[in-house]
N, C-alpha and C positions, 0 to 999 in steps of 0.2 A: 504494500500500500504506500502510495506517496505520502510524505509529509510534507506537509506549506507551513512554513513560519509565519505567522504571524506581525502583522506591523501594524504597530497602534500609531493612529495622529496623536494622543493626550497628550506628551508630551512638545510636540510640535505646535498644538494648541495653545501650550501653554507661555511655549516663548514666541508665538503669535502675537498672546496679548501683551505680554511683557515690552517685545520691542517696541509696537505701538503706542504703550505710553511711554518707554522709556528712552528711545531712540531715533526722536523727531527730530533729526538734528540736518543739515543742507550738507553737511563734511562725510555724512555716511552716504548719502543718495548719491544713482548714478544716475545723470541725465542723457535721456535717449529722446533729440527732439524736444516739445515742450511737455514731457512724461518722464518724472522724476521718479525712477526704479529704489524702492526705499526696504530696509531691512524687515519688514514683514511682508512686502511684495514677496521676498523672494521664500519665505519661510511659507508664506501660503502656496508658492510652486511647490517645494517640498512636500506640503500636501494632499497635492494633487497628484506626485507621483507617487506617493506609497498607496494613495487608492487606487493607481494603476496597476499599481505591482502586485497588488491584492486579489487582482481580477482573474491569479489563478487557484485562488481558492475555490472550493467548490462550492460553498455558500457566496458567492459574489453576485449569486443572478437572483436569489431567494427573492422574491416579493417582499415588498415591505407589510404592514397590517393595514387594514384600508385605511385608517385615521392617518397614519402617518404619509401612507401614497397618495390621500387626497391632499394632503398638504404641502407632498414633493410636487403634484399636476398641478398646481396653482403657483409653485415656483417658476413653473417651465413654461407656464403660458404668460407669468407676469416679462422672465426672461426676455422671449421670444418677442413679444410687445414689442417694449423699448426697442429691440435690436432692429426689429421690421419696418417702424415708425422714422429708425436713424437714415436709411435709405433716402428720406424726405427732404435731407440737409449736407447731402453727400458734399457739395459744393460750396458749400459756405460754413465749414466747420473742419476746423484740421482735427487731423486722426486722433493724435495724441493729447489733445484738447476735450474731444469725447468718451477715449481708453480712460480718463482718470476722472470723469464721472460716472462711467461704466463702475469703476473699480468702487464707488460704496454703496453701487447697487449690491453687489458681487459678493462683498462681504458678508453682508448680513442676509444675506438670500442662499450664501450656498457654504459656506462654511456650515453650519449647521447640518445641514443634511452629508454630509462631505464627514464629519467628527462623532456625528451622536451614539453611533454604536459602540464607541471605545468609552463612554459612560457609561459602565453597567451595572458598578458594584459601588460599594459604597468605599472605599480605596480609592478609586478613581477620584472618585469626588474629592475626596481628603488633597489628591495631589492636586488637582485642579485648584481644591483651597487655600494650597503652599501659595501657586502660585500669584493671585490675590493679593494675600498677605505680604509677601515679599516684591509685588510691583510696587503696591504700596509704599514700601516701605525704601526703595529704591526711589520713587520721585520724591520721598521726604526727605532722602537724602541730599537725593540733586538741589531742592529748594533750601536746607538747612548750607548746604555747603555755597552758594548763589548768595545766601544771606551775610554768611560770613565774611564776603570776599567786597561783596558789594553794599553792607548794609546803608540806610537812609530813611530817616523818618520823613523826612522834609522832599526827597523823592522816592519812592518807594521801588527795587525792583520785583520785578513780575517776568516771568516766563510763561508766556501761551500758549507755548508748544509743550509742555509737560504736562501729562498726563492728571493732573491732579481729581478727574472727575471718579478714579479707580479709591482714594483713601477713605468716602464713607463704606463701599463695599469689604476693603480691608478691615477698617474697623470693627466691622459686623460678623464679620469672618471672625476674628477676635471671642469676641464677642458668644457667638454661637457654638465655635469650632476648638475651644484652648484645650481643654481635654483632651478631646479625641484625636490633635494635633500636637501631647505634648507639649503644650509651651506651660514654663512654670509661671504663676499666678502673679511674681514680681516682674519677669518679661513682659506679659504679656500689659500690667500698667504702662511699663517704661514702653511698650511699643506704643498702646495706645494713646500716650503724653505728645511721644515722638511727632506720629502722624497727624492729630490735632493741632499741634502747633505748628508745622508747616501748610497745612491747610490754611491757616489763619494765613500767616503768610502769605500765600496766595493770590489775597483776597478777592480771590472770587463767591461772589454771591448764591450764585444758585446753588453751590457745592454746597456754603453754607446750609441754608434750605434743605436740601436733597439730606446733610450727613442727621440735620435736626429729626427730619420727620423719618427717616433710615433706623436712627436708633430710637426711637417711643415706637416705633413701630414693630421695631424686633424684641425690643423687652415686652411688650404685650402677647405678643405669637410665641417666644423662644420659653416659657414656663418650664417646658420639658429639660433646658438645658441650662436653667439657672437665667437666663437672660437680663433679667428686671434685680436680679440682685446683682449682677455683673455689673450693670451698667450704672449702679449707684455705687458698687467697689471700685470700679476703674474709669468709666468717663465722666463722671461729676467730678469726682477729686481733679483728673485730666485737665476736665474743662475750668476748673478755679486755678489749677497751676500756671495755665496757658496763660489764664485775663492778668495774673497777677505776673508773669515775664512780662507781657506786653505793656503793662502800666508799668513796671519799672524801669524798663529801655524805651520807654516814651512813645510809646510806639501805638498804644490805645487811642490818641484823639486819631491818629490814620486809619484805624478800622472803625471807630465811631463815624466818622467823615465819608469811609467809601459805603457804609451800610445805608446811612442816613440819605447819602446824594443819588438814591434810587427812584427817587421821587423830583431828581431838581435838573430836568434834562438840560438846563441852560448851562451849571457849572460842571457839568458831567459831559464832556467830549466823548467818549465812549457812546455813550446812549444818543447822542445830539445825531454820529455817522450812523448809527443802526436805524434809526429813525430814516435820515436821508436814503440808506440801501432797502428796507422795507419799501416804501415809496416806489422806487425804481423796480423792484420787483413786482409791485404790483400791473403796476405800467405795463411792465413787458408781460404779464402773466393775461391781463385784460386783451393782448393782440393777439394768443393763440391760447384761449382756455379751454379747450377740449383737448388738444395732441398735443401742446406745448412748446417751446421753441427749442428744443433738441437736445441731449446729452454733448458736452464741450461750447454750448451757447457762449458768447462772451458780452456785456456790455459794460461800461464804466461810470461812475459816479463822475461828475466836476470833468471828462471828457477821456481819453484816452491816456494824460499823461498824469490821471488820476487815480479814482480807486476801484478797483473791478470787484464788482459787486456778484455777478453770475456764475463766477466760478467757487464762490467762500461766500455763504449767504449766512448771518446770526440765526436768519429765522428758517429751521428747517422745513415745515412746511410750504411757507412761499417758494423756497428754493425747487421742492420737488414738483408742484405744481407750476411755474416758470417753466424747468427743465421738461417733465413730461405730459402735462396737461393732469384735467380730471380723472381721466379716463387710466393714465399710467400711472397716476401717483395711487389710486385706489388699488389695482392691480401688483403694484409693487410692496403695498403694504399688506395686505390682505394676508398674505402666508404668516407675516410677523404677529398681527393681531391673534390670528387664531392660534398660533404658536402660545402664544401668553395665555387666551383664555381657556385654551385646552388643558394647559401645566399646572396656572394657577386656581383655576374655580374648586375643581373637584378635592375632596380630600383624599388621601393615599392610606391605606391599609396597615400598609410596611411602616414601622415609624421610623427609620431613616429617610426613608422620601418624602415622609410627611414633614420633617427636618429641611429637608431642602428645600422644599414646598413654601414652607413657612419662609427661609431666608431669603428665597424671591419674591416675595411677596414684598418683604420689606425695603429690598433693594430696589429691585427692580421698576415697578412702575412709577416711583418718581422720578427717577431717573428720566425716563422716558417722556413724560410730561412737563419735565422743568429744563431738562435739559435742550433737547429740541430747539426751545424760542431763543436759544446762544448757539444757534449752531449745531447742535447736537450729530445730527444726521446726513450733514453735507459735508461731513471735512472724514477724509480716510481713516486716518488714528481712532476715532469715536466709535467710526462703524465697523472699524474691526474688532472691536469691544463690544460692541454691540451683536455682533456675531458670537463670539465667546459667549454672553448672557442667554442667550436665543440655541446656542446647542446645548448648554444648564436645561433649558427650558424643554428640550423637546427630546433630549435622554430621558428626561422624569415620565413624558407621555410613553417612551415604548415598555421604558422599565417597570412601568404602572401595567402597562396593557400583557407584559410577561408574566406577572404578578398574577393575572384572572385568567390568560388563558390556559387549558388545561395542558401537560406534555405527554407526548407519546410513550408510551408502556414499551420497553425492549422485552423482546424476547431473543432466546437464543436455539436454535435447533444442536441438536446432539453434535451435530462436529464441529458447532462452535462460532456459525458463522449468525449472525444478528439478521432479522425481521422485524417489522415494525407492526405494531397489536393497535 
């Protein structure tokens, strides 16, 4: 009998997400044309060839469960769409212009189906939650060590290419996972201190939001794992160590100032251009709202040697609607939606799924909702993350659907050779 090895993406998954938020840098990228080849591009080739190489196992062809193949047929028709639709603009869109709005459809529509099998056991998950934790703890680093080099109350740096929307999810991890992950109980403060305080750092608002309602939402659900008493052992102490660094390095009237000016779009530059690029989005969304003006669309804020708006949009909805019309943005979301509401409504059996269940629940959908209106879902890094969440999500649906259905009974005839009953 042949043997096939086995090759898992998890681990390729994992430093998937990791490079994405930790390796957004223009020194690592190779530029091919105006398509900047970046170190999860190519880690997501790697995983596409161990699903090739996998294509001699003999389970390679097996049918998926209908739930799950109705949800790959609705990838492949959302797919095919956009690609069909791009024919329309052959002429007025460079190639590589459109490959890199291609590329966060791509993400989060087929990484998932492309990983979920290699979630099967409750193991996997644990590694997948290393890695979590330690991207985490990887951009707090990069921001603690930025602070140090650079620090300034008076101007503050910020890094917008670091991943920081990954440290509520870490903390939570924390949070849900220190047991069963080994971290001792002193670690696991000083991790959760760490990454708090770089967050702050940050100061990005929605993260803010997202880490708030991230954790009351997991000490409510996490019961089973201590959650609501962790989170008054390690992130309230966390959070009063944090207020009381930042008020002693002066550095408080700065987060008071950028929480506060979320409301004062006049001295808030930031909000004043998102406003201006909203606008223009809608503009151009108003000229073709059914098909859309095309994946690689380009137009500029203040004229061409200004700010382009069409390819890095805040607001990800306008952007997908711009880019594909109504017809393709509902299309292209539809797989992700049912994704969530498949994984997350139902309750699970197993009480490790129902563990996982719970921590996407509290992660997950703000994310989704808050994050989005800054961009969330048009810029690559995010939706490669968002890929990662979304095969979380739809390992839980098969390993639920393994869980009820029933397995074949072996038998063995006398010389030893196996029948199925």
């Amino acid at each position: 009998m042949t043997n096939y090895r086995q090759f898992s993406t998890l681990p390729l998954l994992g430093w998937f997400m990791f490079t994405a938020l930790v390796m957004n840098n223009d020194a690592l990228f190779l530029k091919i044309g105006s398509f900047n080849l970046s170190p999860w591009d190519a880690i997501f080739l790697a995983i596409v060839a161990v699903k090739f190489a996998r294509l001699a196992e003999p389970t390679a062809y097996a049918l998926p469960s209908a739930r799950i193949g109705f949800l790959l047929a609705l990838q492949l028709i959302a797919l095919l769409f956009v690609v069909m639709m791009q024919f329309r603009h052959t002429n007025t869109i460079e190639t590589g212009d459109a490959v890199r709005d291609f590329r966060v459809l791509i993400y989060f529509l087929s990484i998932p189906f492309l990983c979920y099998k290699d979630l099967q056991s409750h193991m996997n998950y644990m590694t997948l939650q290393r890695f979590f934790i330690w991207s985490g703890m990887a951009v707090a680093a990069w921001i603690a060590i930025e602070q140090l080099f650079v620090f300034s109350a008076s101007n503050p740096v910020r890094n917008l290419r670091i991943g920081v929307w990954v440290i509520p999810f870490s903390i939570v991890s924390v949070l849900y996972f220190q047991e069963q992950l080994g971290i001792k109980k002193r670690t696991a403060y000083m991790m959760t201190l760490f990454m708090l305080a770089a967050l702050v750092f940050s100061l990005n608002r929605s993260q803010y939001l997202q880490l708030g309602v991230a954790v009351a939402v997991a000490a409510l659900l996490g019961s089973r794992v201590g959650a609501m008493r962790k989170s008054i052992v390690y992130f309230v102490p966390a959070l009063i160590g944090v207020l009381a660094l930042f008020y002693a390095i002066g550095y408080a009237d700065v987060l008071i100032d950028r929480i506060i000016s979320v409301n004062d779009l006049e001295s808030d530059s930031s909000y004043g251009a998102r406003i201006q690029e909203l606008e223009g989005q809608v503009q151009l969304y108003q000229q073709a709202p059914i098909l859309g003006q095309g994946a690689g669309f380009k137009s500029w804020v203040m004229g061409e040697n200004g700010f382009e708006l069409s390819t890095f949009a805040h607001n990800s909805w306008m952007f997908y609607l711009m880019k594909f019309g109504i017809v393709g943005t509902v299309l292209v979301f539809l797989p992700a939606v049912f994704v969530l509401l498949m994984s997350m409504l139902p309750s699970y059996r197993d009480p490790q799924l129902e563990l996982h269940r719970r921590y996407i629940l509290a992660t997950v959908p703000i994310y989704l909702i808050v994050d989005p209106l800054s961009g969330g879902l048009a810029y690559a890094p995010k939706t490669a993350f968002v890929g990662v969440l979304l095969t979380y999500c739809l390992s839980l649906i098969r390993n639920a659907n393994r869980e009820t259905t029933p397995q074949p009974v072996h038998y063995y005839t006398p010389e030893g050779v196996p029948h199925h009953g």
